[in-house]
N, C-alpha and C positions, 0 to 999 in steps of 0.2 A: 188901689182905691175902689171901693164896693161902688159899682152902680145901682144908681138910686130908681124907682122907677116911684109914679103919684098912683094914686087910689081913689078911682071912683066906685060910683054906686053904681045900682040897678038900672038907671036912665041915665049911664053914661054922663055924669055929671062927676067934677071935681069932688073930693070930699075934702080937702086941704092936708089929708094924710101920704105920707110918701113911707117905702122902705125899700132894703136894701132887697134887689131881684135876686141875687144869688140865693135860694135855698129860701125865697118868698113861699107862703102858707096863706092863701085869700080866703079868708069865712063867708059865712053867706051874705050877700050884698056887698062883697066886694070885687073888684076888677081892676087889671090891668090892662095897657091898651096893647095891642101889637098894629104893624102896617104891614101890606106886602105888596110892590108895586110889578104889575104886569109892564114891561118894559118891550115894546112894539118898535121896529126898525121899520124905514122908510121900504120894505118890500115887507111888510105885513108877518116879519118874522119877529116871532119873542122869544126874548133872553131870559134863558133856562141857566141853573149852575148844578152842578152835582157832587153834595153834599159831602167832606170831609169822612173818610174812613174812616177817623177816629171817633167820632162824634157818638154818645151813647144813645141815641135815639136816632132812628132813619138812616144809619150810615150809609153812601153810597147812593141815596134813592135825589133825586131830583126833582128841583122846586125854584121858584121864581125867587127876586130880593127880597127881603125884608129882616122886620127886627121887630125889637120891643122899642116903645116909646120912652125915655127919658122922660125924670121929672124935670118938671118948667117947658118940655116942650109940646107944642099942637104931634098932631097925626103929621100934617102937613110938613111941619119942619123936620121932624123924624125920615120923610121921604127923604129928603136933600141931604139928611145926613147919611139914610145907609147904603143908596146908590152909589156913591162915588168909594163911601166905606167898602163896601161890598165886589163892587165893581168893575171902582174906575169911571165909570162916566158921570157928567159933570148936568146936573137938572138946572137949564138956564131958564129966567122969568118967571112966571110964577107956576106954581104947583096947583091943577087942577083939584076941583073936589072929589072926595071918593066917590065909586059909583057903585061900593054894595059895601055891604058893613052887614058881619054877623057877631052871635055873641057865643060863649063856652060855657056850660058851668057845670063844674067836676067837684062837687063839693068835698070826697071819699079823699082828690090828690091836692085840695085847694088851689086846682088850677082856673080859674075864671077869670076870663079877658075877652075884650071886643076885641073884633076887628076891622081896620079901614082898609080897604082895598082901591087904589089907586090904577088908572091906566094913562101912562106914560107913551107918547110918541118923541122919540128920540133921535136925532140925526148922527149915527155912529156903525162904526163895522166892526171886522172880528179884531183887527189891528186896534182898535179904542179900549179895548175889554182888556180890566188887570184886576185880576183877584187877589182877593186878601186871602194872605196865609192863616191857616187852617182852619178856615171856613169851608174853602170849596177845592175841588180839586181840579174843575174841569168845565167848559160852560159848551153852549152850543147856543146856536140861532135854530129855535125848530119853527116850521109850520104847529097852527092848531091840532091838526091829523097825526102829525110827530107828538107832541105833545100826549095827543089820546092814545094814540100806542104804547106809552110807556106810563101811564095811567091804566092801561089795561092787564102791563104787567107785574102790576100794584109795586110800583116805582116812582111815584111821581106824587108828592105833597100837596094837598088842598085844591083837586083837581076839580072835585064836584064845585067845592063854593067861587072857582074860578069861573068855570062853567056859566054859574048863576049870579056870577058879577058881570062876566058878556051877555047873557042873556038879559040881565038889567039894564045895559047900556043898551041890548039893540042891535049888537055887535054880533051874537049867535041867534039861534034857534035853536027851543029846548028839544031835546036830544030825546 
């Protein structure tokens, strides 16, 4: 069954249009949404996973959860579904607001989509973490510093707008 994803506009508003994400073509003024949740362990470390070898884009390079958003659901509800998807862990109570949100627009690959950027404090260890097959292959608990080192060795997916979702929150100092 094709997943369906919805379509908004330019202000991130519903357009009441949906289609099917596989092999999606978004023209100008349209968007898709994605989320990607910073997933922070009660010693200050985040759950990192690294990317499926087979994957035709990024293979092997490493990057936090996330997904594309389903039609009918918020940002929010998309969290809850591709942590435990993705992961294995289980997001009890409610789902914080994003704390940075950027936007794409590739008009040449009709790629154009926001994004919500979530940060999650989680009560879990390496024993909690179950990856979904052929997503990822491999995860780790890094520090920040960990993290930027492997960002340094252009391995590591959406480092800067991460960067500038903790600096949103307060959480870093820009670099």
């Amino acid at each position: 069954m094709q997943e369906m994803i919805d379509i908004y506009d330019s202000n991130k508003q519903l357009t009441g249009e949906t289609m099917a994400r596989e092999g999606a073509f978004l023209h100008e003024g349209q968007y898709m949404l994605y989320v990607l949740a910073l997933i922070e362990d009660a010693r200050g470390r985040f759950l990192i996973t690294q990317r499926s070898l087979d994957k035709h884009w990024a293979a092997g390079w490493w990057e936090v959860t996330g997904g594309g958003v389903r039609a009918g659901e918020t940002s929010a509800q998309a969290v809850r579904r591709e942590v435990p998807e993705e992961v294995g862990l289980t997001v009890a109570g409610e789902v914080p607001a994003p704390i940075y949100g950027y936007e794409n627009v590739d008009l040449k690959r009709g790629d154009n989509y926001f994004v919500d950027i979530y940060h999650l404090h989680l009560d879990f260890d390496d024993s909690d973490v179950r990856l979904l097959d052929g997503e990822a292959v491999d995860f780790r608990l890094a520090s920040w510093e960990e993290i930027a080192e492997l960002a340094d060795q252009g391995i590591f997916l959406h480092y800067e707008r991460l960067c500038q979702a903790l600096e949103a929150e307060g959480v870093l100092t820009a670099q």
